[in-house]
N, C-alpha and C positions, 0 to 999 in steps of 0.2 A: 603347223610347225612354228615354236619359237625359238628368238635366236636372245642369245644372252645380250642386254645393253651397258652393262658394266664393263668402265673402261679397264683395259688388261692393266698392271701395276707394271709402270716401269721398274728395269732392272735397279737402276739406283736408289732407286724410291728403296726396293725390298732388301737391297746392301742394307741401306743406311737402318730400317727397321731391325735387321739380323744387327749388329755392331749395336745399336740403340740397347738391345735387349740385353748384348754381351757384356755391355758397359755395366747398364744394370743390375745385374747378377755380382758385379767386380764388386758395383758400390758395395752390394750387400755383403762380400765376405769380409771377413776379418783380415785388417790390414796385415795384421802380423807371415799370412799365409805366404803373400809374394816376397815378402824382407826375408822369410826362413831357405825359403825358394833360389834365390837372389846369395843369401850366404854358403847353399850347399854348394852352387854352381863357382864362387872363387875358391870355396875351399878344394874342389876336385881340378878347377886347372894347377892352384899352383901343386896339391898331393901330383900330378900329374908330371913334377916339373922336379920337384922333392919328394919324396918319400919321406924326410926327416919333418914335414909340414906337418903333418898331423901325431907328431911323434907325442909321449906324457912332457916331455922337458919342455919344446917347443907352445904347446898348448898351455900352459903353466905362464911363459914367456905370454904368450901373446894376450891370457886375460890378465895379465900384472900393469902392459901396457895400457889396457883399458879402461882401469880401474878409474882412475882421475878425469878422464872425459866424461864418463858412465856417469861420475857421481856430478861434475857441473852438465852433463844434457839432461839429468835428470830437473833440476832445477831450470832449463833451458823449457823445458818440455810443460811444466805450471806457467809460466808466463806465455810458452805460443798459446796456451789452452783457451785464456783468455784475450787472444788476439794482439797483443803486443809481441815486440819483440825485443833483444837485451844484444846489447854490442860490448859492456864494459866487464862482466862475468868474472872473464878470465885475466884480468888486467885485476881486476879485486880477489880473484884466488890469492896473484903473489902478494900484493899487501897485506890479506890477513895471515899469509904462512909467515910473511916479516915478521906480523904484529905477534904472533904467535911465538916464533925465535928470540925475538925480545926479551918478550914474557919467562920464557923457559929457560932459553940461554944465558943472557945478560944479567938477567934478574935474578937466575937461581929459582923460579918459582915454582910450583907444584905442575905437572904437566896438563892436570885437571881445571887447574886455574888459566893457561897459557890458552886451551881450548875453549876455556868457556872466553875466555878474552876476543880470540877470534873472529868467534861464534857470533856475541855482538856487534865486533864490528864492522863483519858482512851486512850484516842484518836494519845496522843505523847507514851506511852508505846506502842499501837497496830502498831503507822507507824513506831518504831524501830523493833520489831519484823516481820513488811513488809518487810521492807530493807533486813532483814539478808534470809530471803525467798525467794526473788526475786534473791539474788546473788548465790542463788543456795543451802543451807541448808533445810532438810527436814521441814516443817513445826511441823513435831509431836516434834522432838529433839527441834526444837525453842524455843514451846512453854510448852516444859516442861522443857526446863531451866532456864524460863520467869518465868514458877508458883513458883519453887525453889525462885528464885529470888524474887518475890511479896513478896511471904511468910516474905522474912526476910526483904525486905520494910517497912513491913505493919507495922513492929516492932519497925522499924527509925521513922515512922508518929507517930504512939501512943505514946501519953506521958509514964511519967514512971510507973504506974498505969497499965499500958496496957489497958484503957479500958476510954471510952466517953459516956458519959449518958449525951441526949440530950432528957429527957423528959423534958414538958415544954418551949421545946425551938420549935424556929420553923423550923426546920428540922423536925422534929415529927410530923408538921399537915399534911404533905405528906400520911402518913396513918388516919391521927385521920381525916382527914375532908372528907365530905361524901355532895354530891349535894341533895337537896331539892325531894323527888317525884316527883312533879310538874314538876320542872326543868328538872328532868331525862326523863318524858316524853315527855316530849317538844324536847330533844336530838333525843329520838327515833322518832317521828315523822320527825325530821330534814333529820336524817340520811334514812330511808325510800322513803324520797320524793326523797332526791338524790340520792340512789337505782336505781328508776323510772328512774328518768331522763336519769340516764345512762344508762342502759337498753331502753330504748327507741331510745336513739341517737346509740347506738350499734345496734339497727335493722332496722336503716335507713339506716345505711351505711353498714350493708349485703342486704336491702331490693336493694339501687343502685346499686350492683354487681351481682344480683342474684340469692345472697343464703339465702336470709332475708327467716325464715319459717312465720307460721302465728301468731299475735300479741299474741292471749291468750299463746301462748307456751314459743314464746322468751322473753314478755314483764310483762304481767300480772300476771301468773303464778309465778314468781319468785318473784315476787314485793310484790304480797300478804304475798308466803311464808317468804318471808325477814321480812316483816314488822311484822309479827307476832311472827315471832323469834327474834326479838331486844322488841318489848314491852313485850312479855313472861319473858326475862334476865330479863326486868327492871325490872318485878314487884316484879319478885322473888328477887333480889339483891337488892333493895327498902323496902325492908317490915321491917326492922328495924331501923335505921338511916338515911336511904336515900344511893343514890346509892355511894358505896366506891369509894374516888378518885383515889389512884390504878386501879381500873378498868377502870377508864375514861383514863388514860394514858398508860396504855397496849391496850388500842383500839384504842388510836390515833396512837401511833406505827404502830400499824397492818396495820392502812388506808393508813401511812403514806408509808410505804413498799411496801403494794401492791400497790397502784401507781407508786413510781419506776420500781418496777419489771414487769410490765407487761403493764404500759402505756408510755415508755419513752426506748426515743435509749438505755439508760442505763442498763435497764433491757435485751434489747435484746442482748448486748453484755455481761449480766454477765453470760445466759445462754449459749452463742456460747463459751465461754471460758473452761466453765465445760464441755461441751458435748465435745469437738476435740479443744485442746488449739492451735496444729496445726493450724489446718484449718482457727481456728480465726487470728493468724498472718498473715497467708497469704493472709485473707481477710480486713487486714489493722487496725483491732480491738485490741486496746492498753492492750496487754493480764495484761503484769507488772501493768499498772496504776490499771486495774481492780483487780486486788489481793490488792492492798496496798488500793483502794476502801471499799472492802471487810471489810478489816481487821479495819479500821477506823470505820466504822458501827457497829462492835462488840466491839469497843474501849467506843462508846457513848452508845451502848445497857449495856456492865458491867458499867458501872457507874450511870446510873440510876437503873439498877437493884440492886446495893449493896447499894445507896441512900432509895431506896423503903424498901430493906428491914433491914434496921438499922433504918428506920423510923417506921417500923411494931416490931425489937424490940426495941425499944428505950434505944439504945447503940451501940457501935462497940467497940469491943476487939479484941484479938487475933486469934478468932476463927470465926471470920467473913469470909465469903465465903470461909470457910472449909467446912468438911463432903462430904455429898453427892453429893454436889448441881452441882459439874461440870458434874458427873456423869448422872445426871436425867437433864441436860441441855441438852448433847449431845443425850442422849435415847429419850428426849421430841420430835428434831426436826429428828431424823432417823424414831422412831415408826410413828411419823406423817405424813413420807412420804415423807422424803428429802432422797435421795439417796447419802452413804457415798462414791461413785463414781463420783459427779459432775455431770452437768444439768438439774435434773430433783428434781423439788420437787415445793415448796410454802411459801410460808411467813405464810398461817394459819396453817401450820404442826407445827409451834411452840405453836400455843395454842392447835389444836387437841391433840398431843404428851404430852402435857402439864396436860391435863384433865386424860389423858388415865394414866400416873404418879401417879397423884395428887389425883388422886380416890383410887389407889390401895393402896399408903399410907394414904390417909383417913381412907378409911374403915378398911385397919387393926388398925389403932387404936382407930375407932370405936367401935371397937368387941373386944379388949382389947389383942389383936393375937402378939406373939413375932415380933421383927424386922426383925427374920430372916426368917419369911414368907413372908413379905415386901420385902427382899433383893432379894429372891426366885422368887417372883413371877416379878418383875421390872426386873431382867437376863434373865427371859423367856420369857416373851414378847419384850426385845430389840432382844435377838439371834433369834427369830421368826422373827420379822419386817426384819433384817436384809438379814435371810435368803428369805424370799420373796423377798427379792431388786434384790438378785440375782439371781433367778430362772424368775423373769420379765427381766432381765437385758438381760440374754443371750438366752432366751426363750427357755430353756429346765430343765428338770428333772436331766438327767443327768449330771456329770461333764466334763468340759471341757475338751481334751487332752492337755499333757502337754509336 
């Protein structure tokens, strides 16, 4: 008779193994999965609270609010990629939407010119704040001595007035103009077929290495789904005016990024950078260019976002990318699933992060709920997102030793 000499597995031992595993499993899905998860669950308490919550007016209303954050987190979202981070963003929105009014307003000039004006001047503010990062200044001190700085900018651009009302003018049709139904289907249709497309030339070239699965899975499947989720947006965001141009330009952004990031050397070096800036050096990947890269991308993302939305109110003053907005830029693209660690995130965490925002200050003012339910609740789901980055990051429960 023998008897077994292996020691029985304590209870905690085999907790902590089960949780070890379950973590694991987290890492590996796709972040997007818990932020979609995460926006169904606000959007049914407050539908729960209203029924006007998910009406077409109201959802129309609440991606119009988002537009402007969506497009500076998006720009927020290339710099956490590469492990920095940006505090001055939205303090340079208003100054280029000034420099922009100037341009357009004051000067009479082509609305074309006014944007390209902007455009640069995000652009030469973001590669001076590159420079001083590159030579070795933390980027948080950078760019908070950049917003300082904007701030009192923003005050030299404004006339004496403080303040540019460009209703009427055309800076203004940025928000006031709105694409035909018709027309916006004919996008969705466009955008679908090219869906297809790519998805099909993507399982051809897993089908010739073979890991191509079967077509209904990789190709069809997703194509449908797509397609029915961009003509569902349109119809909903159509049903009044037609679809908002703001939206058409928050989505050309998005196309416009994820293409970089994930079909082009560029994108594979902005993630090698974030993940082991090391490693990326010594595999010959131009760490500095990519940071100052970076930083230029979020120079041209705040300047169309404080154009859009000085165009949405029809002015810019003093208070122009104040408040919150830098605040609910940076929680847009971490709750969406950019990790405030570098390498790992997406270009559409700034509209997921953006929605997940943009609802919860909706509907508190839906329901007519103090601001500081709003503040409340927008602190608790960023320290949540953020704490999940961590606990997928290092793949445990508990704390590191230190």
């Amino acid at each position: 008779m023998t008897t077994s000499t292996r020691p029985p597995v304590a209870p905690a031992a085999e907790r902590r193994t089960v949780v070890g595993h379950a973590i694991e499993r987290a890492a590996r899905m796709p972040r997007s999965i818990p932020v979609l998860v995460t926006l169904a669950l606000i959007w049914a308490v407050f539908y729960s609270q209203s029924p006007f919550y998910l009406s077409f007016g109201n959802l129309t209303n609440l991606t119009l609010q988002i537009v402007t954050t969506a497009i500076l987190s998006l720009g927020v979202v290339f710099v956490l990629l590469v492990g920095e981070i940006d505090l001055s963003s939205a303090a340079l929105s208003g100054v280029c939407a000034a420099v922009a009014g100037t341009v357009v307003v004051t000067h009479g000039l082509p609305l074309a010119v006014g944007i390209a004006t902007a455009v640069v001047v995000g652009m030469v503010v973001t590669f001076v704040e590159a420079q001083v990062i590159i030579f070795g200044v933390p980027s948080l001190i950078v760019t908070l001595g950049g917003m300082v700085i904007l701030q009192g900018l923003l005050l030299v651009v404004l006339p004496e007035e403080f303040t540019i009302s460009i209703a009427g003018t055309p800076l203004a049709s940025l928000a006031l103009t709105a694409v035909p139904a018709g027309a916006s289907f004919a996008l969705a249709a466009v955008g679908a077929l090219a869906f297809a497309g790519y998805r099909t030339l993507l399982h051809r070239e897993r089908t010739s290495t073979g890991s191509g699965g079967s077509v209904l899975r990789s190709v069809a499947a997703p194509s449908v789904a797509a397609a029915v989720g961009l003509f569902a947006v349109v119809f909903v965001l159509s049903r009044q005016r037609g679809l908002p141009l703001p939206v058409l330009i928050l989505a050309g952004m998005l196309l416009v990024a994820w293409y970089w990031t994930t079909q082009t050397r560029y994108g594979t070096h902005l993630y090698a950078v974030g993940g082991d800036r090391e490693a990326a050096q010594r595999a010959g990947i131009p760490v500095r260019r990519m940071v100052m890269y970076s930083f230029l991308v979020l120079g041209a993302c705040a300047a169309v976002a404080g154009m859009v939305d000085s165009s949405r109110q029809l002015g810019v003053s003093a208070t122009s990318g104040a408040g919150p907005l830098m605040l609910n830029a940076i929680a847009a693209a971490v709750v969406g699933g950019t990790s405030l660690f570098g390498g790992r995130g997406s270009v559409w965490s700034a509209l997921l992060g953006s929605l997940v925002i943009g609802s919860i200050s909706n509907g508190v003012q839906l329901l007519g709920l103090s601001t500081e339910v709003q503040f409340f609740a927008t602190g608790v789901v960023l320290v949540l997102a953020v704490a999940v980055d961590v606990v997928l990051s290092r793949g445990s429960l508990l704390p590191g030793r230190r």
